[in-house]
TIPA-52432 format. One record per residue (C-alpha): residue number from 1; x, y, z. Coordinates in steps of 0.05 Angstrom, whole numbers, plus 5000, padded with zeros to 4 digits. Each point is the difference from the previous one (the first is absolute). Example, Ala and Ser with C-alpha at 12.3 -4.5 7.8 and 13.67 -1.06 7.14 Angstrom:
BEGIN
     n      x      y      z
     1   5246   4910   5156
     2   5027   5069   4987
This chain:
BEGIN
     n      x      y      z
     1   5000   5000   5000
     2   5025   5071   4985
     3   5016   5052   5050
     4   4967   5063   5006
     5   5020   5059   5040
     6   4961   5062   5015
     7   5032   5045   4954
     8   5024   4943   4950
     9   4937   4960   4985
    10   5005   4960   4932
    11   4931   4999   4992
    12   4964   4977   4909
    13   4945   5047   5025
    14   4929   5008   5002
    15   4950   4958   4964
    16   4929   5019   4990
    17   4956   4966   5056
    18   4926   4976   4963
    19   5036   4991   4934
    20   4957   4962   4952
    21   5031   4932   4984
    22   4992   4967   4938
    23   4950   4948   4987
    24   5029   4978   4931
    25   4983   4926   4993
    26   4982   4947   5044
    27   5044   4937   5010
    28   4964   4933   5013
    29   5011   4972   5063
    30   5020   4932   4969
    31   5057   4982   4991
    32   5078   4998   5036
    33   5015   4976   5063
    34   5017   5013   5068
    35   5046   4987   5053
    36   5006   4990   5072
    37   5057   5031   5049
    38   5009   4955   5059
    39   4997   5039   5070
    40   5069   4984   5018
    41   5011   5041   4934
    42   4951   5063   5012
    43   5037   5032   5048
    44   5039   5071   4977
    45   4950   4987   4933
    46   4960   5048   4975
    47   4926   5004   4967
    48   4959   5051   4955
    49   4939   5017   5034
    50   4954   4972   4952
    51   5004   4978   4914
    52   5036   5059   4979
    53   5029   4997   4924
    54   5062   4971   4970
    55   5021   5028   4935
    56   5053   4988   4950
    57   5005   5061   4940
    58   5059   4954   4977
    59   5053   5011   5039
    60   4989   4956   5061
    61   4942   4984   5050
    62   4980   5065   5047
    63   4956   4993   5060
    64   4956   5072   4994
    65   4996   5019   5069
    66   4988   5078   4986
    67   4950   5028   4958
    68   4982   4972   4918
    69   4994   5043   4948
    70   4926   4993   4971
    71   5029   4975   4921
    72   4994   4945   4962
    73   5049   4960   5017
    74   4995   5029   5083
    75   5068   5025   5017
    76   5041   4998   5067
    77   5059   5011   5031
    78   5026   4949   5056
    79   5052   4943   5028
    80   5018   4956   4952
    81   4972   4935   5015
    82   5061   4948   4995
    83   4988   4928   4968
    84   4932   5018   4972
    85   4967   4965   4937
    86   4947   5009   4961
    87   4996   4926   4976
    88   4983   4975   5072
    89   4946   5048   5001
    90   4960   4982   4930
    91   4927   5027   4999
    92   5009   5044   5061
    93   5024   5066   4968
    94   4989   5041   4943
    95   5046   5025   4943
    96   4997   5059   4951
    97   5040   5040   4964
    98   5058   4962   5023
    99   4979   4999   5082
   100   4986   4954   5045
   101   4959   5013   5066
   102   4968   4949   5039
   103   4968   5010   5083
   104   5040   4959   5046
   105   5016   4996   5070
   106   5065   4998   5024
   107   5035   4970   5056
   108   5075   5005   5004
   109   5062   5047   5010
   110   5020   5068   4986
   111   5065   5028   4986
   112   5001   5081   5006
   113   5070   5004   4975
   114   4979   4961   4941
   115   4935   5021   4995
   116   4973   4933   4984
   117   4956   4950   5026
   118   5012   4924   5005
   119   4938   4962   4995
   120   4993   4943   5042
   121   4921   4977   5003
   122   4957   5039   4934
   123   4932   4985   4999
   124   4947   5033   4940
   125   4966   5059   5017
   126   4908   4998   4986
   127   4999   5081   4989
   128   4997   5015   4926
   129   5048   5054   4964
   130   5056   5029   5035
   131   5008   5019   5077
   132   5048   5022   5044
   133   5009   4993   5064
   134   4965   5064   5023
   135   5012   5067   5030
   136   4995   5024   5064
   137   4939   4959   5029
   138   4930   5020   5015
   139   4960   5053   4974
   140   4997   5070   5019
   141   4969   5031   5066
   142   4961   5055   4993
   143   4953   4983   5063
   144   4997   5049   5059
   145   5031   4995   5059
   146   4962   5042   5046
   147   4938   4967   5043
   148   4939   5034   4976
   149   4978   5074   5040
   150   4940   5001   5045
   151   4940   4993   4955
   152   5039   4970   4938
   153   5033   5030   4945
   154   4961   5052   4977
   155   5016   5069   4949
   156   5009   5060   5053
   157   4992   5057   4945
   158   4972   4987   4942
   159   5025   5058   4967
   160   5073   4979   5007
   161   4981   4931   4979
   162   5022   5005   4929
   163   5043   4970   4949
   164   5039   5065   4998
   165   4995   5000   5075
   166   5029   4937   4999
   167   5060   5022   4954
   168   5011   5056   5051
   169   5008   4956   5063
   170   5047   4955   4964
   171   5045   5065   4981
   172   4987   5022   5076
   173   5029   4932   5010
   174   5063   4996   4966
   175   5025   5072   5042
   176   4986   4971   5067
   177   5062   4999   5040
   178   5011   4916   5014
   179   4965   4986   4923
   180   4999   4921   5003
   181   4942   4982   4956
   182   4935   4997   4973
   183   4950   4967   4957
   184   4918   4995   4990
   185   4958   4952   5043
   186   4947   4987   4946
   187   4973   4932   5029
   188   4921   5038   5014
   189   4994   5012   4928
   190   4953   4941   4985
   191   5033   4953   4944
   192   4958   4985   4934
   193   4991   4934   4978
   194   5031   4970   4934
   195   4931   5014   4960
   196   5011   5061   5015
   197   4978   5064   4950
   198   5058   5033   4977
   199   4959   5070   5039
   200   5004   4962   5059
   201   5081   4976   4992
   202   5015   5077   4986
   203   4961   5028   5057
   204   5038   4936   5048
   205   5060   5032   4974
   206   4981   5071   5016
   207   5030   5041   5065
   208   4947   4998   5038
   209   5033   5039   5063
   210   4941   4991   5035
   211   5013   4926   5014
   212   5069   5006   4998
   213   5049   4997   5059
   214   5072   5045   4987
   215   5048   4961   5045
   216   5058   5037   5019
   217   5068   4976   5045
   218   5051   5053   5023
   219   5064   4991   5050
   220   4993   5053   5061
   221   4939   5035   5022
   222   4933   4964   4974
   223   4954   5052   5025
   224   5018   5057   4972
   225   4999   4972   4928
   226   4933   4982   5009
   227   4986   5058   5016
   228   5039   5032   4938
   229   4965   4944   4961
   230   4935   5021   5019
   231   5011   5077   4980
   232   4984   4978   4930
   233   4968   4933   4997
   234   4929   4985   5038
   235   4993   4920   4985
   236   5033   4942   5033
   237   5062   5006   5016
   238   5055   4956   5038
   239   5061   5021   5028
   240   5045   4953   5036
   241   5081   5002   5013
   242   5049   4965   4967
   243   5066   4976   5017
   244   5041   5035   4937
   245   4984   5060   4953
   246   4997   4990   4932
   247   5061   5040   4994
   248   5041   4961   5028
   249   4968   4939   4976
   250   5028   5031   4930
   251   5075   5020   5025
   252   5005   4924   5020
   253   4981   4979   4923
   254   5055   5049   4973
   255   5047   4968   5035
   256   4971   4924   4969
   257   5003   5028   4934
   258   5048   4962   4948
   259   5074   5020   5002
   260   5034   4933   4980
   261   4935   4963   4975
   262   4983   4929   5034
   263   4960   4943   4966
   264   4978   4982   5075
   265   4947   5055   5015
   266   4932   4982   4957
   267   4954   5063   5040
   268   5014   5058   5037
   269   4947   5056   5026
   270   4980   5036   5054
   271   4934   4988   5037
   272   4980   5059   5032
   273   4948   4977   5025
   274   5031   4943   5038
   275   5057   5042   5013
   276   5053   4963   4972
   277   5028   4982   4931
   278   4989   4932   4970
   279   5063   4974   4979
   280   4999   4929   4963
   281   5053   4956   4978
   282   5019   4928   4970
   283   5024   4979   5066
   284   5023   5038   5066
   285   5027   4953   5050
   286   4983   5050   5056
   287   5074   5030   4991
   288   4957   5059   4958
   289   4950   5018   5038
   290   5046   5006   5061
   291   5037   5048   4967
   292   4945   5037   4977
   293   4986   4999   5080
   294   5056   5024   5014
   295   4996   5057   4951
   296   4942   5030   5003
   297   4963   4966   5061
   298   4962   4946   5014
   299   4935   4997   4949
   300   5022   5062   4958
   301   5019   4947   4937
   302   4964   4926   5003
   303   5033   4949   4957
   304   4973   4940   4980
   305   5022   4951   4954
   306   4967   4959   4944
   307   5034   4937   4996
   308   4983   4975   5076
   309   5036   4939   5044
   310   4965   4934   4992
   311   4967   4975   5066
């Protein structure tokens, strides 16, 4: 595993969380084989989470680990995939234009230095097209944290309870000494169904401030920006404190910008919400995040890894 120092991180870059991946062609499910890695083996191996996509544009095997390129043929970058072929694996992957792609999971080991990955049990993937092994998990949270007031959430002035309104308080927002976060709570808006007209999709889509709780987190004195919140927006509102300021949230990704360039880091991005940037690699054997730790604190950057111990 590389090193990475404060003010010397080697880090590819940043890669698009949500980025569509290609569906391009389905591979049967027939076909190949797998093997089995005895227990006394599986210790120190490593395992992709789930089928993720091995591809070959004709220059060796390549386990896609970050995100695919939405073509046909898919394209991905990734550890080579040592000892791999095609001929063991008849009917489970596709092939144009001179590619190869097939969904596998693998079990085996991974060399940083080498950036390759020796397969030691391979078993067919059942998802169709090609898929990696994802980015940072779960979806977004754009819930509220605060318990509702006395009386439920209600509109307080109806006259500052507009989409302009609601422009304003997000401007407020971003001058607030502390400025962590914020986001739209717009879980009261009642959903349409999938018969829906498309009037009734557009007006789901609409603004609606009036159902809509602003959320807002800031580092230092919650009360008074509420109350400078509140100068210019009359609906729902939420203001709770937050551990780090966006600001520095954003010095800390400076310093993980690329200066050498690393085939390692698949993701990184801060999540202000969480308060924390979302750093995700091949494989960290903890020696990473402790020096993130060390760094910048404890919780500032969160590393996780892709390819996981088996056990």
């Amino acid at each position: 595993m590389a090193r990475w120092s404060r003010r010397g991180t080697a880090l590819l870059g940043m890669v698009a969380a949500g980025l569509m991946l290609a569906g391009c062609a389905s591979p049967p499910a027939s076909g190949g084989h797998s093997t089995s890695v005895p227990s006394a083996a599986a210790e120190g191996m490593l395992r992709t989470p789930r089928a993720v996509t091995v591809l070959d544009a004709g220059d060796g095997a390549k386990l896609c680990l970050g995100a695919i390129a939405t073509s046909l043929p898919p394209q991905c970058g990734g550890p080579g995939v040592i000892g791999w072929d095609w001929a063991e694996w008849s009917g489970a992957y596709t092939e144009a234009a001179g590619v190869r792609w097939g969904s596998f999971t693998l079990t085996g080991s991974y060399d940083a230095d080498a950036f390759t990955f020796r397969p030691a049990d391979v078993r067919p993937g059942n998802e169709g097209g090609a898929t990696s092994a994802g980015s940072w998990s779960g979806e977004a949270d754009f819930s509220t944290p605060c318990d509702p007031p006395e009386g439920g959430w209600q509109v307080r002035d109806a006259a500052r309870t507009t989409a302009e309104s609601m422009q304003r308080v997000f401007e407020r927002a971003m001058t607030l000494p502390g400025y962590a976060a914020s986001w739209v709570d717009r879980s009261r808006i009642p959903s349409v169904g999938a018969e829906a007209t498309p009037e009734q999709q557009l007006a789901e889509t609409a603004p609606h401030p009036e159902l809509t709780i602003v959320n807002v987190t800031v580092v230092g004195d919650v009360t008074a920006a509420e109350t400078a919140l509140t100068e210019v927006w009359g609906g729902m509102l939420c203001v709770t404190a937050a551990e780090r300021t966006e600001a520095d949230l954003l010095s800390v990704m400076s310093e993980l910008m690329p200066q050498s360039g690393s085939h390692q880091v698949l993701m990184a991005a801060p999540n202000t919400r969480a308060g924390r940037i979302d750093l995700q690699v091949i494989h960290d054997d903890g020696a990473l995040q402790q020096e993130m730790d060390q760094a910048y604190g404890v919780g500032t950057v969160i590393v996780r890894s892709v390819l996981q111990p088996v056990g």
